[in-house]
C-alpha positions as CSV (number, residue, x, y, z in Angstrom):
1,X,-158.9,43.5,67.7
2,X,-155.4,44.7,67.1
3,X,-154.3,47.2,69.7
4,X,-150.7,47.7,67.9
5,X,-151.7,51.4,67.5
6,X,-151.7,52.3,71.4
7,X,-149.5,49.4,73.3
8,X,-147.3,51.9,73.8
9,X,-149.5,54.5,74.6
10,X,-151.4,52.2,77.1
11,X,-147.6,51.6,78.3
12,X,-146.5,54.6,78.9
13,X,-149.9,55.9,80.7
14,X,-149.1,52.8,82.9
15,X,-145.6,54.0,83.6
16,X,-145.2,57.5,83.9
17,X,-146.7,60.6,85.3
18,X,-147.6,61.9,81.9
19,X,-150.8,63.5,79.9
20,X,-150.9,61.6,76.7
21,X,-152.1,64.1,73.7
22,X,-152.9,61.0,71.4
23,X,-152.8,57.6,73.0
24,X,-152.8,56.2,69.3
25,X,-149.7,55.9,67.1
26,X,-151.4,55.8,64.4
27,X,-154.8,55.2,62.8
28,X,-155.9,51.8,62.4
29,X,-158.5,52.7,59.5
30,X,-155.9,54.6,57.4
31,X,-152.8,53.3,58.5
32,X,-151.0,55.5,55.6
33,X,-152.4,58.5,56.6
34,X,-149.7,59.2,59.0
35,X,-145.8,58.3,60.7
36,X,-147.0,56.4,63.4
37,X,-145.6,58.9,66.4
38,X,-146.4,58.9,70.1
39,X,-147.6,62.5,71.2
40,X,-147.5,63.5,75.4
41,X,-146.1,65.6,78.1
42,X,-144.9,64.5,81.3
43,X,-146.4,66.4,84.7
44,X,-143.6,67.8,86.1
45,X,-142.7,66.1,89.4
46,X,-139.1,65.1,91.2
47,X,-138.8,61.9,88.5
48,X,-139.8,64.3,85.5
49,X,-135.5,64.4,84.3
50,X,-134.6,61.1,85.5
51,X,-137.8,60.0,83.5
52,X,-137.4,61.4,80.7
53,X,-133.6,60.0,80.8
54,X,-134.9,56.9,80.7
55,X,-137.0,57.5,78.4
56,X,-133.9,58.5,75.9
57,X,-132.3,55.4,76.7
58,X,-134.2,53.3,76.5
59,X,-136.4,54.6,72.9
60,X,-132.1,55.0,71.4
61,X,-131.4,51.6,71.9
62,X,-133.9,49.9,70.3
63,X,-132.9,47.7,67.6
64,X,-135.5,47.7,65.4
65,X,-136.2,48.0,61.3
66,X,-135.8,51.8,62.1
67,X,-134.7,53.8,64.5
68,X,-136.5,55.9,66.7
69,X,-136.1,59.0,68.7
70,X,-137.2,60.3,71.9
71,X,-137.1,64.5,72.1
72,X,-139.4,67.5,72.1
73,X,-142.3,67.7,69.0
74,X,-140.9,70.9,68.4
75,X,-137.7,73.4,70.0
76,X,-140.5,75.7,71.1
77,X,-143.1,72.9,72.4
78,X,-143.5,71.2,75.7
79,X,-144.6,67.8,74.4
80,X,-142.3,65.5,73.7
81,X,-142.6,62.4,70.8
82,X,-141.4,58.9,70.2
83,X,-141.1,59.3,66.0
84,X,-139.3,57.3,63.5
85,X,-135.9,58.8,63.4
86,X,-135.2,59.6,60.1
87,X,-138.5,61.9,59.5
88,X,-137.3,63.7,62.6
89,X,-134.2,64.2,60.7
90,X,-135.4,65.5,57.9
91,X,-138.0,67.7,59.2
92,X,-135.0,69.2,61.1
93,X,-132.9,69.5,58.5
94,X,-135.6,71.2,56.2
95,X,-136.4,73.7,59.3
96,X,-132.4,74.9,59.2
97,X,-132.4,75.5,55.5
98,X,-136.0,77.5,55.7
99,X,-136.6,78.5,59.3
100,X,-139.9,76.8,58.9
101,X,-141.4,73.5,60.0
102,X,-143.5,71.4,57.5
103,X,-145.4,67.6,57.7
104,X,-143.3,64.5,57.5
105,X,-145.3,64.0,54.8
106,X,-144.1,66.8,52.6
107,X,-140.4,65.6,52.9
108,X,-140.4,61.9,51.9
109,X,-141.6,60.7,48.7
110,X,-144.5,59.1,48.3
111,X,-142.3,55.3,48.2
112,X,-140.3,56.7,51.4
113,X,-143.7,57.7,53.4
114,X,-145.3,54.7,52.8
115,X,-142.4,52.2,53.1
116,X,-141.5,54.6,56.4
117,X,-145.2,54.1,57.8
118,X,-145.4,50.3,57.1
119,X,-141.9,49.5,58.5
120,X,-143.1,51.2,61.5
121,X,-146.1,49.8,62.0
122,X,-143.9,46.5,61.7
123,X,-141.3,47.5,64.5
124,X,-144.1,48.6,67.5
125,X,-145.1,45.5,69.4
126,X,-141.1,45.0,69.6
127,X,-140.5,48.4,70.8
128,X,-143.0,48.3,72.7
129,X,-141.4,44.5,74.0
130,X,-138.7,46.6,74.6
131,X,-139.6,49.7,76.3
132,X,-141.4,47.3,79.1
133,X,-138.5,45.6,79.7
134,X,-136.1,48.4,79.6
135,X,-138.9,50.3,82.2
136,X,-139.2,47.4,84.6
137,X,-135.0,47.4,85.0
138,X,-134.3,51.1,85.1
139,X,-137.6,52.1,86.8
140,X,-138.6,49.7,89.9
C-alpha cells in the first residue's frame, strides 16, 4: 500500500510535540477531492517557537514542483498547515478583497485544482525526503 498520503504526517508525529487534526494529506480514494494539506497544532512547551521556526525553514526551502508554505490555517486559528503555496495565496488574497474566507476549491479553476492537487501529490515523498533531513540537522 502507498502511504504517500501520511509520510509526513507519520513524520511529524515522530518529530514534534504536536496533536495532528488529520494525519492524512489527502484522500487516497479520491485523490481530487482535495489540496493535499497537512492540518495540526503543536503542545505548547519550551521548543514550541524554535519548533515551529524550524518548521518555516525548513517547509520554505523546499525545492519542489510547487512551493509550499508553513503558517496558521487561519489568522484567528491555532492550528497551523503545510499547504501548497499558491492556494494559500489566493485564499488570502480573496479574504482582503471580501473579508471572508472560502475553499481552495472555489478559487482555482477546475484545470488549476486538479493540475494543483496532482502536482502535489507528485512533490510529497520529496518533501517529505526533505523535511527528515532538514529535521535531523537543525533538530538533534
Amino acid at each position: 500500500m502507498d502511504d504517500t498520503n501520511k509520510i509526513i504526517g507519520e513524520l511529524f508525529f515522530k518529530t514534534f510535540n504536536i496533536r495532528i487534526r488529520r494525519i492524512v494529506m489527502f484522500e487516497s480514494e479520491n485523490q481530487q477531492k482535495l489540496i493535499p494539506a497537512l492540518y495540526f497544532g503543536l503542545n505548547e512547551d519550551e521548543n514550541t517557537e524554535k519548533h515551529n521556526q524550524i518548521i518555516k525553514e525548513a517547509v520554505e526551502s523546499f525545492e519542489g514542483t510547487l512551493q509550499w508554505r508553513f503558517g496558521r490555517s487561519y489568522p484567528s486559528r491555532i492550528n497551523y498547515e503545510i499547504v501548497p503555496k499558491i492556494v494559500r495565496e489566493k485564499m488570502d488574497q480573496y479574504y482582503e478583497k471580501t473579508n471572508e474566507y472560502v475553499g481552495y476549491g472555489n478559487l482555482l479553476t477546475e484545470e488549476e485544482y486538479k493540475v494543483t492537487i496532482e502536482q502535489a501529490i507528485a512533490d510529497i515523498p520529496s518533501l517529505y525526503t526533505h523535511l527528515e533531513k532538514y529535521f535531523k540537522e537543525h533538530i538533534l
